[in-house]
PAVOSE-642303 format. One record per residue (C-alpha): residue number from 1; residue in three letters; x, y, z. Coordinates in nm, 2 decimals. Example, Ala and Ser with C-alpha at 12.3 -4.5 7.8 and 13.67 -1.06 7.14 Angstrom:
% residues 2
<atom num="1" residuo="ala" c1="1.23" c2="-0.45" c3="0.78"/>
<atom num="2" residuo="ser" c1="1.37" c2="-0.11" c3="0.71"/>
% end
This chain:
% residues 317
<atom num="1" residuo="unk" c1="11.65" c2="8.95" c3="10.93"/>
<atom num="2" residuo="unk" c1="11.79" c2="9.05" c3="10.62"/>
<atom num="3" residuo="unk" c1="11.72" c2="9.38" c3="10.44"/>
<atom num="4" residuo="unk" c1="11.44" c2="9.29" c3="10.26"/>
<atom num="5" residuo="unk" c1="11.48" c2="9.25" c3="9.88"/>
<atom num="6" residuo="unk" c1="11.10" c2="9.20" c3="9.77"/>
<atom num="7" residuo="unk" c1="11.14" c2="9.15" c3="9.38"/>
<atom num="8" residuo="unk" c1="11.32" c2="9.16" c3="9.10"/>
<atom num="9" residuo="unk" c1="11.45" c2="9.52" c3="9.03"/>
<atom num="10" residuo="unk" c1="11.41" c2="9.77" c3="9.36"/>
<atom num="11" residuo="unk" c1="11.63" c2="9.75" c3="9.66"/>
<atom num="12" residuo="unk" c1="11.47" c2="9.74" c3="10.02"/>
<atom num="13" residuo="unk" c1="11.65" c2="9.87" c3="10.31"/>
<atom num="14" residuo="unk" c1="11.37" c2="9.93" c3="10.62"/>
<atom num="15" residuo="unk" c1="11.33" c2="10.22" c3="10.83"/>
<atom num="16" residuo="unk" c1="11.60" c2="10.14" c3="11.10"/>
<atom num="17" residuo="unk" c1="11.93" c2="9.88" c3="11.14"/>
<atom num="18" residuo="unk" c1="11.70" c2="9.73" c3="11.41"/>
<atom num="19" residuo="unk" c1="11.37" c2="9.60" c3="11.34"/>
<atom num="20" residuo="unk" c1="11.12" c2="9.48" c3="11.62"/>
<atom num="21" residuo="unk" c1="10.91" c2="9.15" c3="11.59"/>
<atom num="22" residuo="unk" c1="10.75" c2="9.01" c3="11.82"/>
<atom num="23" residuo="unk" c1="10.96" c2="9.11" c3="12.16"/>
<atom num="24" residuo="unk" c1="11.27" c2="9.02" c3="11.91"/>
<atom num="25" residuo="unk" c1="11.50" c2="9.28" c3="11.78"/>
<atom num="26" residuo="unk" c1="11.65" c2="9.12" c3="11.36"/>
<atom num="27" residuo="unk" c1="11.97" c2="9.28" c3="11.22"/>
<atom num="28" residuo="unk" c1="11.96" c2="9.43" c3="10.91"/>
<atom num="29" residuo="unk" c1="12.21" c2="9.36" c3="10.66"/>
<atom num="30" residuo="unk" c1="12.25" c2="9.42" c3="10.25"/>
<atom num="31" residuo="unk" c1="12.00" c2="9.21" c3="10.03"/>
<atom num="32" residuo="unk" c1="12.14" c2="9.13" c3="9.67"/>
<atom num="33" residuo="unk" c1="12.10" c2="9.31" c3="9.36"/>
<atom num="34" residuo="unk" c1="11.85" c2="9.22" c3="9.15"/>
<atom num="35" residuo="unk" c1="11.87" c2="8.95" c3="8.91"/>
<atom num="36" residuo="unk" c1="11.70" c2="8.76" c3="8.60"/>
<atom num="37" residuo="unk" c1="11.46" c2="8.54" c3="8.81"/>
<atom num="38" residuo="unk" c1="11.23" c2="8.37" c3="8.54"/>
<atom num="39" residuo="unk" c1="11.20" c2="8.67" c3="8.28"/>
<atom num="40" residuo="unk" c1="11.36" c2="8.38" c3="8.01"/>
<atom num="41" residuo="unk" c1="11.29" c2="8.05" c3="7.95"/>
<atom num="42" residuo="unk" c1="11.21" c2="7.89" c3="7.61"/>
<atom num="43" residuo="unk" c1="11.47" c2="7.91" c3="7.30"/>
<atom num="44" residuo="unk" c1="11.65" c2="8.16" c3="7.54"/>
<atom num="45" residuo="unk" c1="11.94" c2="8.05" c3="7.36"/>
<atom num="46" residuo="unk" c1="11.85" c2="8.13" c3="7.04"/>
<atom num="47" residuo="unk" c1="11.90" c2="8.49" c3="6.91"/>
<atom num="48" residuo="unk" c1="11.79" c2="8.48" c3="6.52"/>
<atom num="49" residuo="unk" c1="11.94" c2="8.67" c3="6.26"/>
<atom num="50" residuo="unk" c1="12.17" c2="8.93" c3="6.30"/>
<atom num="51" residuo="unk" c1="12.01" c2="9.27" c3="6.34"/>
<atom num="52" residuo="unk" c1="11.82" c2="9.46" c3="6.61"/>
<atom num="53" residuo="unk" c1="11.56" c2="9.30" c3="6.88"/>
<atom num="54" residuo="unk" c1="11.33" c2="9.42" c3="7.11"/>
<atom num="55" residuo="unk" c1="11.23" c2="9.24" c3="7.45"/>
<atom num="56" residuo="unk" c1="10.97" c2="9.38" c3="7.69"/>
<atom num="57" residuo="unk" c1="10.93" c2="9.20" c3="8.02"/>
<atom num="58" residuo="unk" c1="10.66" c2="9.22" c3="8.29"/>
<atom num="59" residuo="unk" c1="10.71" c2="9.06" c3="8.62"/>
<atom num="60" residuo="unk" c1="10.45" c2="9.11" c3="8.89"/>
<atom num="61" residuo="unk" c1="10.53" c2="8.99" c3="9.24"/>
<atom num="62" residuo="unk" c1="10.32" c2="8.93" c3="9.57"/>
<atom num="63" residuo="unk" c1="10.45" c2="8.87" c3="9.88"/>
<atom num="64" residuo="unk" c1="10.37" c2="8.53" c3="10.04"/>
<atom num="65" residuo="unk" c1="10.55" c2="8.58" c3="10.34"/>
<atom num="66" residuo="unk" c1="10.96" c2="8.70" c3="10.51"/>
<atom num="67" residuo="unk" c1="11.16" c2="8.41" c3="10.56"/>
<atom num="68" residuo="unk" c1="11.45" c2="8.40" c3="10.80"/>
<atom num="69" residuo="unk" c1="11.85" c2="8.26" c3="10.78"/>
<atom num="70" residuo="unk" c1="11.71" c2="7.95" c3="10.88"/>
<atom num="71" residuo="unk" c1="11.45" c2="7.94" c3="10.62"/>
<atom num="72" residuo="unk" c1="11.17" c2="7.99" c3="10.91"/>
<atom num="73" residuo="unk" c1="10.86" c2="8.22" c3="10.83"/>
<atom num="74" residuo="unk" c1="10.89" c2="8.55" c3="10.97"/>
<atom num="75" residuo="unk" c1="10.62" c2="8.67" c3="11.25"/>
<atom num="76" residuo="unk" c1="10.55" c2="8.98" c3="11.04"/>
<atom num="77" residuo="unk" c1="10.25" c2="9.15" c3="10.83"/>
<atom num="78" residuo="unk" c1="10.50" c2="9.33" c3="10.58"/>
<atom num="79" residuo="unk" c1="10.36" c2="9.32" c3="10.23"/>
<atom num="80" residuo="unk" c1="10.59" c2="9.46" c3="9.91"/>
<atom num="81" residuo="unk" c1="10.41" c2="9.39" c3="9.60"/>
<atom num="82" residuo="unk" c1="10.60" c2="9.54" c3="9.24"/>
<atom num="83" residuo="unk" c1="10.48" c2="9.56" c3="8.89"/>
<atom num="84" residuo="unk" c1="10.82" c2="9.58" c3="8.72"/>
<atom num="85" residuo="unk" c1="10.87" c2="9.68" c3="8.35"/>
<atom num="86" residuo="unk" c1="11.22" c2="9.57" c3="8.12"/>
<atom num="87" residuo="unk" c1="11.29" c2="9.73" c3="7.82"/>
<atom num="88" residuo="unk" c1="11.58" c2="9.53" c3="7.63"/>
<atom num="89" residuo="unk" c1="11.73" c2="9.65" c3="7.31"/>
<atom num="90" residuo="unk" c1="11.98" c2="9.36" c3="7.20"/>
<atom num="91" residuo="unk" c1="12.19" c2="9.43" c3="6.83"/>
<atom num="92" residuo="unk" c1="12.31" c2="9.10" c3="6.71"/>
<atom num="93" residuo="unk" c1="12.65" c2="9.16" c3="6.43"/>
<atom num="94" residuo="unk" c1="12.78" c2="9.05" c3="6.13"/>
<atom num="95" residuo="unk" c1="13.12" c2="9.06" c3="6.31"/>
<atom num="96" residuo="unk" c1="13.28" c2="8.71" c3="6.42"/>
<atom num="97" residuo="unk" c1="13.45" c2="8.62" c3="6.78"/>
<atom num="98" residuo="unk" c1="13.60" c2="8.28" c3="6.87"/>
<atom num="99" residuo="unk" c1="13.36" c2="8.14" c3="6.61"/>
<atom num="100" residuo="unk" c1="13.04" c2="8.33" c3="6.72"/>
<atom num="101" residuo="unk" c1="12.82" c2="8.65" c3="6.62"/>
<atom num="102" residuo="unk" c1="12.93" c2="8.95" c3="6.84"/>
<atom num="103" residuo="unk" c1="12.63" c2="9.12" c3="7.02"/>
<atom num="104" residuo="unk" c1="12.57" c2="9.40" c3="7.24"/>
<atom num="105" residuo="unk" c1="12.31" c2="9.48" c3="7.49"/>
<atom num="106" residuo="unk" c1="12.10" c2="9.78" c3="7.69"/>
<atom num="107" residuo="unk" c1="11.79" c2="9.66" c3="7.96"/>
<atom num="108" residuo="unk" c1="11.60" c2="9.96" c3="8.10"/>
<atom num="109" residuo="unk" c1="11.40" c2="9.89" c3="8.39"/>
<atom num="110" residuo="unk" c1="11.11" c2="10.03" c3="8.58"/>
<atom num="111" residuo="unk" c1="10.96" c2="9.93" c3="8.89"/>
<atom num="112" residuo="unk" c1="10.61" c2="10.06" c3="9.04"/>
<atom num="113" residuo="unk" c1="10.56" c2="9.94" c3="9.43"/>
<atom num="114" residuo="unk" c1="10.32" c2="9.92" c3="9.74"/>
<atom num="115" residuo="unk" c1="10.40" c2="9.87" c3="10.09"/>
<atom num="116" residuo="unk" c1="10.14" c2="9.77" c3="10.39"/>
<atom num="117" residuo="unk" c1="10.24" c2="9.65" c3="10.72"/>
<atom num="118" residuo="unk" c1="9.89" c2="9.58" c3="10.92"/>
<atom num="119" residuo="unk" c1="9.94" c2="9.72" c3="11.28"/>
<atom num="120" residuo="unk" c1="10.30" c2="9.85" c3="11.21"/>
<atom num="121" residuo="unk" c1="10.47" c2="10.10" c3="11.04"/>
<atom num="122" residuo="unk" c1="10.49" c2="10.06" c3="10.68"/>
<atom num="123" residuo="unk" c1="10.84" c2="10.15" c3="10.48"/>
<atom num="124" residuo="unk" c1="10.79" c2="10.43" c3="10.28"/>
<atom num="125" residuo="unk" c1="10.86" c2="10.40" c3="9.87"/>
<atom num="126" residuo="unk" c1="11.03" c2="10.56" c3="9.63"/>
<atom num="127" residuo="unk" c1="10.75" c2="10.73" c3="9.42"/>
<atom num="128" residuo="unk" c1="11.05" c2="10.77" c3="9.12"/>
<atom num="129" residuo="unk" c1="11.04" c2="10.43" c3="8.89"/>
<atom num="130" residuo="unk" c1="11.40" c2="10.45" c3="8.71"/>
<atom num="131" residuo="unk" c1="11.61" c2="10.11" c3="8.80"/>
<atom num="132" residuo="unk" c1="11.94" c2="10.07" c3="8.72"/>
<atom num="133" residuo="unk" c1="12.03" c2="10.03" c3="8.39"/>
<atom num="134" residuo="unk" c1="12.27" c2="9.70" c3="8.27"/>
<atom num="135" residuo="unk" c1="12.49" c2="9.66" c3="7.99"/>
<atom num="136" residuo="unk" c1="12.61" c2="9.38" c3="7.80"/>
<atom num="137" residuo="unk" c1="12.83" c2="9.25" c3="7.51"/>
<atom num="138" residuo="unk" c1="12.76" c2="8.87" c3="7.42"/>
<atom num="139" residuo="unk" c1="12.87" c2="8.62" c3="7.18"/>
<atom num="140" residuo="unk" c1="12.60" c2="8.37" c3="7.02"/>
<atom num="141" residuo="unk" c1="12.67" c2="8.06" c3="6.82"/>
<atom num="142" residuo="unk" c1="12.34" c2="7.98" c3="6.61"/>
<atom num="143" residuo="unk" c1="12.29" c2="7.64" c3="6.42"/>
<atom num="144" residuo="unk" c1="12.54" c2="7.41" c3="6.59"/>
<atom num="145" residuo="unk" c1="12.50" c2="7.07" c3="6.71"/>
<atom num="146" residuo="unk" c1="12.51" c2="6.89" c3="7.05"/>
<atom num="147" residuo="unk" c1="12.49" c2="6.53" c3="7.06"/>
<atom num="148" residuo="unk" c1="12.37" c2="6.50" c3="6.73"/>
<atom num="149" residuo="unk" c1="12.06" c2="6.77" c3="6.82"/>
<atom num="150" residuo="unk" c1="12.02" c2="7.13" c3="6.70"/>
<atom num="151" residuo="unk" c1="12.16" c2="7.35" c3="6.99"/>
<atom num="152" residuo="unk" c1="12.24" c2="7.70" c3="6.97"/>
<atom num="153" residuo="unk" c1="12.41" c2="7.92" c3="7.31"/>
<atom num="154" residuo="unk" c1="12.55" c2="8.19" c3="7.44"/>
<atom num="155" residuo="unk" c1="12.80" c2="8.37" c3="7.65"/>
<atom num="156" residuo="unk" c1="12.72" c2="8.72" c3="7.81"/>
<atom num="157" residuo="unk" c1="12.92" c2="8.98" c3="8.05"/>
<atom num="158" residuo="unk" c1="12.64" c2="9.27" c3="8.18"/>
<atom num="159" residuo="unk" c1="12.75" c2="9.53" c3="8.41"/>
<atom num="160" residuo="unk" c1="12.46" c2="9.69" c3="8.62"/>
<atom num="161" residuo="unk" c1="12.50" c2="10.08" c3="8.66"/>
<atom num="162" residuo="unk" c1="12.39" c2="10.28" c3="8.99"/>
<atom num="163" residuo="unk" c1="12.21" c2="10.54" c3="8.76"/>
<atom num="164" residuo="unk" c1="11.86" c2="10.48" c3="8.89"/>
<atom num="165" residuo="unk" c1="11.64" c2="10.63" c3="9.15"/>
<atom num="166" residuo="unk" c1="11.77" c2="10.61" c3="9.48"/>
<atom num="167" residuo="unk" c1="11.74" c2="10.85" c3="9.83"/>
<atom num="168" residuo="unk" c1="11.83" c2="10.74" c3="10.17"/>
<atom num="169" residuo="unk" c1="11.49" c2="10.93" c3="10.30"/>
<atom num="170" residuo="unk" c1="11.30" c2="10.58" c3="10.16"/>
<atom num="171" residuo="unk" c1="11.34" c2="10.26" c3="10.26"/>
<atom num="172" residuo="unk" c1="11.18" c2="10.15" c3="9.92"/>
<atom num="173" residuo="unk" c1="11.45" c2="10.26" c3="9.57"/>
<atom num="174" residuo="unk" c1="11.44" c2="10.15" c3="9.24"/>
<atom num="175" residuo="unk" c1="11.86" c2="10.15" c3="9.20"/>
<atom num="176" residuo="unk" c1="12.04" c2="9.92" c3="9.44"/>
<atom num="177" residuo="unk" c1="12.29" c2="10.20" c3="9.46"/>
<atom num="178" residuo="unk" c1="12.63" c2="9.96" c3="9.35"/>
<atom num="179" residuo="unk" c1="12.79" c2="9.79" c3="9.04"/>
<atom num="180" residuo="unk" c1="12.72" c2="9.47" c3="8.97"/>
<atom num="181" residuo="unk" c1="12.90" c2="9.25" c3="8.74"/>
<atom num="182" residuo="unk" c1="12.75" c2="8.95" c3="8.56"/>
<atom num="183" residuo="unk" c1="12.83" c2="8.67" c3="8.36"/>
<atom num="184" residuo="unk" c1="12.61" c2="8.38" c3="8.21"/>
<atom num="185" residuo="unk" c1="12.58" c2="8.11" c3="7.99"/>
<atom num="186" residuo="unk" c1="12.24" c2="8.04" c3="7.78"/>
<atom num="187" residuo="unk" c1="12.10" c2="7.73" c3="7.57"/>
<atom num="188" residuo="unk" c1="11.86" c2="7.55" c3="7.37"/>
<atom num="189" residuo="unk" c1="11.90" c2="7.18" c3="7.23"/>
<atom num="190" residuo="unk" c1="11.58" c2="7.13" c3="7.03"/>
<atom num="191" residuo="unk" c1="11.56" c2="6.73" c3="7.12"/>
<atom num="192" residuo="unk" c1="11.34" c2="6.66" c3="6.82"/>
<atom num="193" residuo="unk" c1="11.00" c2="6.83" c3="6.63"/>
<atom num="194" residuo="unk" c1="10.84" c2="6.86" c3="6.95"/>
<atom num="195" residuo="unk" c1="11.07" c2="6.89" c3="7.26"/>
<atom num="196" residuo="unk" c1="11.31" c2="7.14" c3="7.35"/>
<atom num="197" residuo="unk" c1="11.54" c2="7.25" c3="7.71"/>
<atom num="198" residuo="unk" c1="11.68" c2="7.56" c3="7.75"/>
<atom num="199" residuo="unk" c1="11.88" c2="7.71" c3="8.04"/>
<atom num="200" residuo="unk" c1="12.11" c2="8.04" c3="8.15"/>
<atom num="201" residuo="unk" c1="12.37" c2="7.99" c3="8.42"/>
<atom num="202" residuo="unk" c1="12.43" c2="8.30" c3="8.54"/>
<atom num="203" residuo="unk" c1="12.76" c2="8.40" c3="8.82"/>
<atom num="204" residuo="unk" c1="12.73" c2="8.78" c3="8.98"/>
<atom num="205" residuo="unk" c1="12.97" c2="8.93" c3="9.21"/>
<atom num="206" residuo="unk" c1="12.88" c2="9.30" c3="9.40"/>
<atom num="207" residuo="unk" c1="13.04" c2="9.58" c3="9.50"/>
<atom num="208" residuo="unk" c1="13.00" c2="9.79" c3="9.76"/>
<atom num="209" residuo="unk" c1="12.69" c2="10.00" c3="9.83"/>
<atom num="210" residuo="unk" c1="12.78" c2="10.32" c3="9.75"/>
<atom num="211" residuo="unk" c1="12.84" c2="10.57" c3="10.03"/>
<atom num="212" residuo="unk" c1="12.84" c2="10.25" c3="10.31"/>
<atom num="213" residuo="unk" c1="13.07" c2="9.98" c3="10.39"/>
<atom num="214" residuo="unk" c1="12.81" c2="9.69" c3="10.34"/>
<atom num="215" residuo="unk" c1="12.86" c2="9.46" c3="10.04"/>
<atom num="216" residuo="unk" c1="12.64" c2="9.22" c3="9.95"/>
<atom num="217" residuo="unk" c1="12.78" c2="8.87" c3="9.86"/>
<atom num="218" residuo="unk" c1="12.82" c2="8.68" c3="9.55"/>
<atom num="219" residuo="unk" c1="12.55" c2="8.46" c3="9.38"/>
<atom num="220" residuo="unk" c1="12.41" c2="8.24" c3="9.14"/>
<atom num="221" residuo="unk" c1="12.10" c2="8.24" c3="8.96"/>
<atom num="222" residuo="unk" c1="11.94" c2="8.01" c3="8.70"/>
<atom num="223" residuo="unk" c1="11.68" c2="7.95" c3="8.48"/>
<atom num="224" residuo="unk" c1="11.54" c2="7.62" c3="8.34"/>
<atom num="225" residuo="unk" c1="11.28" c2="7.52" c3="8.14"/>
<atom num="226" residuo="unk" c1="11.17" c2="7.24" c3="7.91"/>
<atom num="227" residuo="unk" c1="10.87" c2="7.32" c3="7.68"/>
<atom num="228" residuo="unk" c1="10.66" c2="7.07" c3="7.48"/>
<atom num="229" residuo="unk" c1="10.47" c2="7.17" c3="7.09"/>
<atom num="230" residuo="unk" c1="10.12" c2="7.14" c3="7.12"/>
<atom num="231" residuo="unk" c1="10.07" c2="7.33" c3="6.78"/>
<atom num="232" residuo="unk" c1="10.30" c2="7.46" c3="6.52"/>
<atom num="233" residuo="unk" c1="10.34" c2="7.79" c3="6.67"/>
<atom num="234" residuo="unk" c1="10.23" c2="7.72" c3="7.07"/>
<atom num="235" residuo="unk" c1="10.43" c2="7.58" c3="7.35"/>
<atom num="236" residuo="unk" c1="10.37" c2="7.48" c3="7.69"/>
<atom num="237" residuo="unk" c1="10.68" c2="7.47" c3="7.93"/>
<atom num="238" residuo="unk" c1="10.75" c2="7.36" c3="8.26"/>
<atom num="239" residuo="unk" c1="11.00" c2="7.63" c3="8.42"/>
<atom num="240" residuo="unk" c1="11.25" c2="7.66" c3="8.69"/>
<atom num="241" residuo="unk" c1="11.47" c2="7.95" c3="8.87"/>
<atom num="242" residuo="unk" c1="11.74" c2="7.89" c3="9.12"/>
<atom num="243" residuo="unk" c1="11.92" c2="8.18" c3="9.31"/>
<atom num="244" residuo="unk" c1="12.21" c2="8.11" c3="9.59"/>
<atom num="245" residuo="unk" c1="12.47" c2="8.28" c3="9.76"/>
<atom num="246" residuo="unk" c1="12.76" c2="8.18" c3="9.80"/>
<atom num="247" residuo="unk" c1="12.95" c2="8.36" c3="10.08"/>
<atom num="248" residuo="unk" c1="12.85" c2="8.59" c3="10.36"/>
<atom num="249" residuo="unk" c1="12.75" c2="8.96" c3="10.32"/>
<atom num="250" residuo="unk" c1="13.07" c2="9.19" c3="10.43"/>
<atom num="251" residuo="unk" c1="13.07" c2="9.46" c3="10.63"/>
<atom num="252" residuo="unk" c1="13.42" c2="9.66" c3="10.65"/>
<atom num="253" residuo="unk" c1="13.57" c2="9.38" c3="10.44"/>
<atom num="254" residuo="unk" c1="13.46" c2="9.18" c3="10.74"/>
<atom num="255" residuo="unk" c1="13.22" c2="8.84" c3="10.67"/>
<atom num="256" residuo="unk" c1="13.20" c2="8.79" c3="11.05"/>
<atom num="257" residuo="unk" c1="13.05" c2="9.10" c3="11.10"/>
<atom num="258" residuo="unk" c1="12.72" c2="9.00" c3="11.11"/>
<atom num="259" residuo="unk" c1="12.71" c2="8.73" c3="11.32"/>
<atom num="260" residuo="unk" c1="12.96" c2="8.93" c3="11.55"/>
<atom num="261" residuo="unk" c1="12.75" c2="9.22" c3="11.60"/>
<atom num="262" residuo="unk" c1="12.36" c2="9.06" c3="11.55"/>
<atom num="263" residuo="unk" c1="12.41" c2="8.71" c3="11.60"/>
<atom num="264" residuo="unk" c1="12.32" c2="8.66" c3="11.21"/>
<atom num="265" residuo="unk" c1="12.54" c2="8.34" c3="11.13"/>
<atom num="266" residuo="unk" c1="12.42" c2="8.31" c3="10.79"/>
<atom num="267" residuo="unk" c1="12.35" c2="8.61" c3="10.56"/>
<atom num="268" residuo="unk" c1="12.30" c2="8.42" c3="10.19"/>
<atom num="269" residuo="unk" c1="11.99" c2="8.41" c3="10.00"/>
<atom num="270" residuo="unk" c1="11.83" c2="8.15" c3="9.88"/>
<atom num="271" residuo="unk" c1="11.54" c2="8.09" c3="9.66"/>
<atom num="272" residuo="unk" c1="11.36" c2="7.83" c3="9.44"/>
<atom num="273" residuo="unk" c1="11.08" c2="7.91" c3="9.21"/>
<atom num="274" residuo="unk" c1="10.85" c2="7.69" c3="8.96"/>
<atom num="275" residuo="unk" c1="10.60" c2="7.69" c3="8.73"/>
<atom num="276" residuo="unk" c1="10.41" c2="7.63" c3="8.39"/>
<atom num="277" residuo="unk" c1="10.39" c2="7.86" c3="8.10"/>
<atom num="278" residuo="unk" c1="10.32" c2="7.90" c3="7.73"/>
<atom num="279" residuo="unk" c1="10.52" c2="8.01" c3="7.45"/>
<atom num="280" residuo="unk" c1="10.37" c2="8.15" c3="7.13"/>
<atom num="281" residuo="unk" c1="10.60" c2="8.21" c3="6.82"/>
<atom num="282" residuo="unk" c1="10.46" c2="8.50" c3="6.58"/>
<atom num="283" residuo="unk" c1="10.42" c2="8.38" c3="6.15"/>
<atom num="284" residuo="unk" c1="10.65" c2="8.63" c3="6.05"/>
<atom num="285" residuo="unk" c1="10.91" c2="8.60" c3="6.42"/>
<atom num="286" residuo="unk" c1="10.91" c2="8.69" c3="6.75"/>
<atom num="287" residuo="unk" c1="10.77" c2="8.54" c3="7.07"/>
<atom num="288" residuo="unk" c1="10.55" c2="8.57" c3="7.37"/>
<atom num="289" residuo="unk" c1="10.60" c2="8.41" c3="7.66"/>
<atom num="290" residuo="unk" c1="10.37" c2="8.37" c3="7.98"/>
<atom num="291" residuo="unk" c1="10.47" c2="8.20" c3="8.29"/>
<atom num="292" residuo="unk" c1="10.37" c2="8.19" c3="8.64"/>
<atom num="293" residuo="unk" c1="10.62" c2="8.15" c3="8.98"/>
<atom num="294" residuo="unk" c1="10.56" c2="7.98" c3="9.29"/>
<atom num="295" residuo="unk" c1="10.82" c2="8.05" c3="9.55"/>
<atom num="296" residuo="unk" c1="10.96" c2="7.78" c3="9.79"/>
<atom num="297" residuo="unk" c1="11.32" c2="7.69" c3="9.96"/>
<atom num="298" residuo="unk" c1="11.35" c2="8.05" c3="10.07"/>
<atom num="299" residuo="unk" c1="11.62" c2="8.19" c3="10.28"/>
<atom num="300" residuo="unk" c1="11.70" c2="8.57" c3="10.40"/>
<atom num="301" residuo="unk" c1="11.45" c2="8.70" c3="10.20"/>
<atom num="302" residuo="unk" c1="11.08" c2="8.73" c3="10.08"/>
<atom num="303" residuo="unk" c1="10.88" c2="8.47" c3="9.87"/>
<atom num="304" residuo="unk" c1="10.52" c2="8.47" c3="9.67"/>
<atom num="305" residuo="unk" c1="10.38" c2="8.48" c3="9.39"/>
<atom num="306" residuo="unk" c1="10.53" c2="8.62" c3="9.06"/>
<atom num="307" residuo="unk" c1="10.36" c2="8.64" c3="8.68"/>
<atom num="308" residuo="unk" c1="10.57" c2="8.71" c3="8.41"/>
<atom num="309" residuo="unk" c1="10.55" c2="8.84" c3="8.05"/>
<atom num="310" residuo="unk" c1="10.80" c2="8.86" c3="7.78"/>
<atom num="311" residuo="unk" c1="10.74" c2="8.95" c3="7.40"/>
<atom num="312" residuo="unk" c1="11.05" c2="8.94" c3="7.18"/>
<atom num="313" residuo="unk" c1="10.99" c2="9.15" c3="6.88"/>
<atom num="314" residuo="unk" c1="11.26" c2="9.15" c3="6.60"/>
<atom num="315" residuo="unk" c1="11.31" c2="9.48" c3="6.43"/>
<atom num="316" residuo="unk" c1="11.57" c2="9.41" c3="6.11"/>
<atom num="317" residuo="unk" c1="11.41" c2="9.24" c3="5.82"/>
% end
């Protein structure tokens, strides 16, 4: 079994490199880093004037169940639940690059969890809520056109910095305790007065965990939506997220190590989540967004249930 990552921005290595279920003894190895797992769907392409925004995000997750490398429910009571908070400042420029606005980036997060294990020893938790912070620097194109349609995107490089809460006496931290570096791609094409898709593509590569030899492997992650106007000013969407890995966890440098040394033959994540959600757009700008996840397709890692929030507020006239 996998080191348990539970949600979107805490890190979850258990109490020992062993643990027991059941008679059976699971390897542990490195989860991934967390990642944007439904926090934006609809017009997540479109950025508005230039100026200053604001985005808050609120992402609850509930743990459904543990789910093995061959995508098998684990025999285990473990619960994680999280209430996570996002604070994104984003500054959108005058200045031009390759025929787009230049923008820049800072998302703050903090993550509150619980742990219960019925009949079992329950991993112990940070009580410090200080994630890692991640920087970004984007280009936007506003107002072009796609087929004839209105479409506006964007391209993105973040860096995720190990500045948050982390001590090896919990098994539970709020930093994953390594860089991460991301790159994505966002859109909307409004389709007509009604009907809009929007999307971000989104590649991540990891270094190592700081002060081990274990690197988590590189992923992808995805968001989808396509959101209907059932007034003026409210939406309802139908959303998607997508997250896969693409090679094994290392160990050393080593991506056999694994399955060498625990018999794990396949380290990579894999999740698929789904849902509905509305979109309200404020008379004088910004947006609220409310959506709720059902997890299914899941591999080396946890799934449930997972509500999220997000209020874009802009702050220039």
């Amino acid at each position: 079994m996998k080191t348990i990552q539970i949600s979107a921005y805490y890190r979850i290595s258990l109490l020992a490199a062993l643990l027991a279920v059941g008679g059976r003894a699971f390897a542990q190895d490195p989860a991934l880093p967390p990642t944007n797992l439904g926090l934006a769907n609809v017009f997540d392409g479109i950025a508005g004037k230039p100026g200053f925004v604001y985005q808050g995000y609120v992402q609850v997750f509930q743990t459904r169940g543990i789910y093995d490398q061959h995508g098998k429910k684990a025999p285990v009571a473990l619960k994680v639940n999280s209430l996570v908070t996002l604070h994104q400042l984003i500054y959108l420029s005058n200045v031009k690059a390759l025929g787009g606005n230049l923008g820049f980036t800072a998302i703050f997060p903090l993550a509150q969890v619980s742990a219960s294990n019925a009949g079992a020893a329950t991993p112990s938790t940070n009580p410090a809520v200080w994630g890692d912070p991640i920087l970004g620097t984007a280009i936007q194109w506003s107002d072009r056109k796609l087929f004839g349609k209105a479409f506006s995107h964007r391209t993105e490089m973040d860096i995720s910095l190990p500045l948050g809460a982390y001590n090896t006496r919990y098994a539970i931290n709020p930093s994953a305790h390594l860089y991460s570096f991301g790159v994505y791609h966002a859109f909307t094409l409004l389709l007509n007065s009604k009907f809009s898709i929007s999307s971000r593509n989104q590649l991540n590569y990891n270094a190592r965990i700081m002060d081990t030899r274990e690197q988590p492997g590189a992923f992808y992650n995805g968001n989808y939506s396509v959101d209907y106007s059932i007034l003026p000013a409210l939406k309802v969407a139908a959303a998607v997220y997508f997250l896969g890995q693409f090679n094994q966890d290392r160990y050393d440098g080593q991506a056999s190590y694994y399955a060498t040394q625990y018999g794990i033959s396949n380290t990579r994540e894999r999740v698929l989540g789904y849902g509905l959600g509305l979109a309200y757009f404020f008379p004088r700008g910004g947006l609220m967004e409310v959506k709720s996840f059902f997890e299914t397709a899941v591999q080396n890692r946890s799934a449930g249930f997972r509500p999220t929030l997000r209020v874009a507020i802009p702050l220039s006239k």
